[in-house]
N, C-alpha and C positions, 0 to 999 in steps of 0.2 A: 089732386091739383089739375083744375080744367085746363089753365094756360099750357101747359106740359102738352097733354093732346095737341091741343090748338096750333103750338108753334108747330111742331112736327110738321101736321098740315099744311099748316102754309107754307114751310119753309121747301117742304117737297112739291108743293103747286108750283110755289114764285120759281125753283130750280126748276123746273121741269118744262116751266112756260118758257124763259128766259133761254132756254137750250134752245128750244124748238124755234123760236125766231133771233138766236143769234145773238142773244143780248149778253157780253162778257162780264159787265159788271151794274150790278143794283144798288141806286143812289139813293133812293126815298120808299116806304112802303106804306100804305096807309089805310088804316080800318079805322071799321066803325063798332064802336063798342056802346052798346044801350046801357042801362043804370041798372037790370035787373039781370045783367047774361051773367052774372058771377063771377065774371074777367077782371083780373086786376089789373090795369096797363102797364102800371111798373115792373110787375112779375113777368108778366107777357114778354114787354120791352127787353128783360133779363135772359130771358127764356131763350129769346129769337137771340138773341147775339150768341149767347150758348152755343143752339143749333148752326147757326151761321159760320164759325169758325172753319176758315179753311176752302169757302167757297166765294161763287159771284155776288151772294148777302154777306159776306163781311161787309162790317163798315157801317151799310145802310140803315138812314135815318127813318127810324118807326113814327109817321106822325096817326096819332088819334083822336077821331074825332069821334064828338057824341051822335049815339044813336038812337032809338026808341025803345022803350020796355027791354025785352029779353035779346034785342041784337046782336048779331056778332056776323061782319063783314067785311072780306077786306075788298076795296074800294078800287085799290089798283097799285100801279109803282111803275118808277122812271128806273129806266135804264141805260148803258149807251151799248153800241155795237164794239 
């Protein structure tokens, strides 16, 4: 399961950035996923709340956009202090 990987990743990126400038809670997260990365969004979407449990990504809205061929990006995310 690629999504499995993937959340992990991001979910320790977005904590890890979010520490570092202060940001107590994460409202919106947003990648880009191509038609050929073998990323399912729903799973992903599933995945990431999973991993989020219990931290400053509880809650946060995963929006996905399309990307090209094999992409997998994430884009950015709102947060507040």
């Amino acid at each position: 399961m690629h999504e499995s990987h993937l959340a992990d990743d991001l979910v320790a990126d977005l904590l890890d950035h979010a520490r570092r400038h202060g940001i107590r809670r994460i409202r919106t997260v947003t990648v880009r996923l191509g038609p050929f990365s073998e990323i399912q969004a729903a799973v992903l979407r599933h995945v990431i709340e999973d991993h989020a449990r219990g931290t400053p990504l509880e809650g946060a809205q995963l929006k996905v956009e399309e990307g090209t061929l094999r992409e997998v990006r994430l884009v950015g995310y709102e947060g507040e202090p």
